[in-house]
N, C-alpha and C positions, 0 to 999 in steps of 0.2 A: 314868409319862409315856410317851406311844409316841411312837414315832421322828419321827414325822413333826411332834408338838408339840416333840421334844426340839431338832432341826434349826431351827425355823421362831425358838426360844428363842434356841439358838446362834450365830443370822443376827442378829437384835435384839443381842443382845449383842457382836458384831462390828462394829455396824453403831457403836450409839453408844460404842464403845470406839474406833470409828476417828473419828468425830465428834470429840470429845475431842482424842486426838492431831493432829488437822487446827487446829484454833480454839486451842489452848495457844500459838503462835507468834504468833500475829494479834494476840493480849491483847497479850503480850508487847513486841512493835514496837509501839513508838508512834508515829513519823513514820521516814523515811527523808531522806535525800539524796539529790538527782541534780545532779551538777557540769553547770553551765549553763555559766560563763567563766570565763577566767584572764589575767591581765594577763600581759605581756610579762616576763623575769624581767629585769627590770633598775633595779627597785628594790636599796635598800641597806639589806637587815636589816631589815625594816617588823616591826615586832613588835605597834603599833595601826592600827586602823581605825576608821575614826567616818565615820557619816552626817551627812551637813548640808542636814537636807530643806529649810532656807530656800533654801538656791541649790544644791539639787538635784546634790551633789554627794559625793564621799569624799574624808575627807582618810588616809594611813595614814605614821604616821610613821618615820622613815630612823634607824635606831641608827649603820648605817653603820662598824663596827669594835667589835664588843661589847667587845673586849679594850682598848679604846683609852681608856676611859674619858672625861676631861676633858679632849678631844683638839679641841672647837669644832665638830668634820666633821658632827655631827650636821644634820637637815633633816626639812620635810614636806612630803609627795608629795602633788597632787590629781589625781584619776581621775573618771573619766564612768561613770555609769551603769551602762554596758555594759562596762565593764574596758579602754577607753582609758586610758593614761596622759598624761593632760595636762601634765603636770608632774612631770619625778621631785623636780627641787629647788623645788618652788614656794614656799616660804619656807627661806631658807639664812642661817645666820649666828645667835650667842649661844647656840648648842644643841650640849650633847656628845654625850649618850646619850637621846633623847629614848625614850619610853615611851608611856603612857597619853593618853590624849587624852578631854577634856569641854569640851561647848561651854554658852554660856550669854549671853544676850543680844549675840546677833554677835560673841563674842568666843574663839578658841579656848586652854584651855588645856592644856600639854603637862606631864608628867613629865619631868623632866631632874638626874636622878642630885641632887643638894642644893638644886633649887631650881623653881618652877614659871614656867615664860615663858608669857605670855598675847599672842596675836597676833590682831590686827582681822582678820577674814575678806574684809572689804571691802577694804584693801588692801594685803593680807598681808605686811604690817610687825610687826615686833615691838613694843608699847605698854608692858610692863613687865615687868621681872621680880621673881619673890619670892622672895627666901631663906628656905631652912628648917632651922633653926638647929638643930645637932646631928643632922642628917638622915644616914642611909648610905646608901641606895637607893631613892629614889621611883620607884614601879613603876606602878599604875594609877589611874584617877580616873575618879569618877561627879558629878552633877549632880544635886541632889532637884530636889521640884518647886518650890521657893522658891529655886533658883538659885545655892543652897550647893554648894560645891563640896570635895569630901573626895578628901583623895591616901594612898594606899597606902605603907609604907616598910618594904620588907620586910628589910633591915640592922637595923634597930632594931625592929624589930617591933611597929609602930603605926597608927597612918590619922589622921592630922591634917586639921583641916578650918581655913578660909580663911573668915577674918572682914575685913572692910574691908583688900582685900591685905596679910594679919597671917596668918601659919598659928601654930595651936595642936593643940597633941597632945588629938586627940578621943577615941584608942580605946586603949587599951594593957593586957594581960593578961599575966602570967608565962607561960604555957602558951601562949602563940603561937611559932611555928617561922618561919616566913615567908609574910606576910599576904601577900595578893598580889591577886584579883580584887576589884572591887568593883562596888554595885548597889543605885540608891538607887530606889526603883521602888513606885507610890502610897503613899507614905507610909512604905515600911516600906526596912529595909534591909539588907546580905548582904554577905557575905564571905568567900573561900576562902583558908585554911591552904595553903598552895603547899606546903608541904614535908609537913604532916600528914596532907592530904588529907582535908583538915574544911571543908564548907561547912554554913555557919553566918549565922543570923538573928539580928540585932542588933539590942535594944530600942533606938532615939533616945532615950530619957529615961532610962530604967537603965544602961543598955551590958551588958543582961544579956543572956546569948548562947545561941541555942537551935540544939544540932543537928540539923541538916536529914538532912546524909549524910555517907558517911567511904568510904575506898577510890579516894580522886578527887586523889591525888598527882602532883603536877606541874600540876593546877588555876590557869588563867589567867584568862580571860574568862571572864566571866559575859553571858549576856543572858535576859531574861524571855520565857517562851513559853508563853501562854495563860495559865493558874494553873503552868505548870512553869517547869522554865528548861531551857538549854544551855550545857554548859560544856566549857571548850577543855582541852587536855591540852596544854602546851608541847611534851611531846615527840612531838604527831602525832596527838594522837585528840580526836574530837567526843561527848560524852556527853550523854545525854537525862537529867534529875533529876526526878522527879517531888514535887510536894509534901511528899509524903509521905517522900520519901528514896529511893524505888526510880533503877537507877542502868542507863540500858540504853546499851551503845555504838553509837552510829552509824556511826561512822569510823575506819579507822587506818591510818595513813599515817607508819608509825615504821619499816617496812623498808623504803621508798622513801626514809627520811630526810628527809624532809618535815615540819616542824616546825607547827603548830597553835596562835596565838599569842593576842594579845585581838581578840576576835570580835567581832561588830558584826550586827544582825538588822536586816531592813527589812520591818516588819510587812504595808504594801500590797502587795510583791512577792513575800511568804514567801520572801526571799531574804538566805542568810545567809556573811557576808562573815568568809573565813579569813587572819590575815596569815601566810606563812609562814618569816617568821623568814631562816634562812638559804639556802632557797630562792627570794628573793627577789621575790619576786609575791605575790599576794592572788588567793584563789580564791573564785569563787561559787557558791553550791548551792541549788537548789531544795528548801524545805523541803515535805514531803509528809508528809499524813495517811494 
């Protein structure tokens, strides 16, 4: 080969060897975030958020003393759109530790350490509460599209679902550590290991359980995004999960000590709402392709 074919070879092969290293990143990021707003920090320990596209609004609930347990102080906060706080205590009273939040024909219901309170959105009274008998820690709750409503317990390590305000033990496996997200979403449904760092597809008719991914310890919120999902990290990070189980970080926000809690997506806005725990506000971010 003479030089000038040998040169012209070694340019080509520089050429897509840098191709290559340029386009391996790009695959890799699947969306990013850009922080849009943040509420004022003067919430109390908001550990959920929930949208409520009927009256256009967020509700994110007040733990208000983790350490306090069945202490009453518990509350839920409603915010605007745009990260006004309309209300820190906009429903107060029969709540110690509230958690999770699912809403379901105008009715919103909350996790609250043994028991689940259901409060009218219209006017944000409390209408019942449910005991759940032999309960440790009621942590998250989702809504299918039949309006069933499934609560997390991650003390006992189970997910009971709410039959004619009645809960029953729906889910329960030796090998669970601490259930904790959950995600009832067309038909099918999911669940993260908090402590194993296993999110996991859940047959409704078997309860047989298919791993998705693993590596995702401290796993909170779950929310669906496109055929993926995102899931929160309690202690400060937003992760990308692909169907398939690929697992890419978006976020981290653990040396600012900045906590990452149950998340909440707003599909028309691609705007995805963080509570942060004991940093006290809920932050939004624009999610990007």
């Amino acid at each position: 080969m003479n030089k000038n074919r040998f040169a012209k070879s070694c340019l080509l092969g520089a050429l897509l060897l840098g191709f290559t290293q340029i386009s391996s990143p790009a695959v890799a990021q699947t969306v990013s975030l850009v922080k849009k707003w943040e509420t004022p920090a003067t919430l109390k320990e908001p550990e959920s958020v929930l949208y409520d596209k009927a009256n256009k609004v967020l509700y994110a609930s007040n733990i208000n003393n983790p350490a306090g347990n069945a202490d009453g102080n518990g509350s839920i906060a409603r915010i605007s759109l745009n990260g006004d706080i309309q209300k820190v205590e906009w429903v107060v009273g029969g709540m110690d530790s509230p958690k999770g939040l699912g809403l379901s024909k105008g009715l919103l219901y909350v996790a609250d350490l043994t028991k689940v309170v259901v409060i009218d959105t219209k006017t944000a009274k409390v209408v019942r509460t449910i005991p759940v008998a032999d309960a440790g820690m009621l942590n998250d709750i989702t809504v299918d599209a039949q309006g069933v409503v499934y609560v997390s317990d991650s003390d006992k390590k189970r997910v009971y679902r709410l039959q004619n305000n009645q809960a029953e033990v729906w889910l329960e496996k030796d090998h669970f550590q601490k259930p904790n997200g959950l995600l009832a979403h067309q038909n099918k449904f999911y669940m993260i290991d908090m402590t194993a760092g296993i999110f996991y597809e859940v047959n409704k008719t078997t309860k047989e359980l298919r791993k998705i991914a693993e590596g995702l310890q401290g796993g909170d919120g779950i929310i669906p995004y496109g055929k993926d999902f995102i899931i929160s990290n309690w202690n400060g990070e937003i992760n990308y999960v692909t169907a398939s189980g690929q697992v890419t970080k978006l976020l981290d926000t653990k040396a600012e000590k900045v906590n990452a809690a149950d998340i909440e997506y707003i599909p028309e806005q691609n705007l995805l709402l963080v509570p942060t725990f004991f940093a006290n506000k809920v932050v939004a971010y624009q999610v990007k392709k």
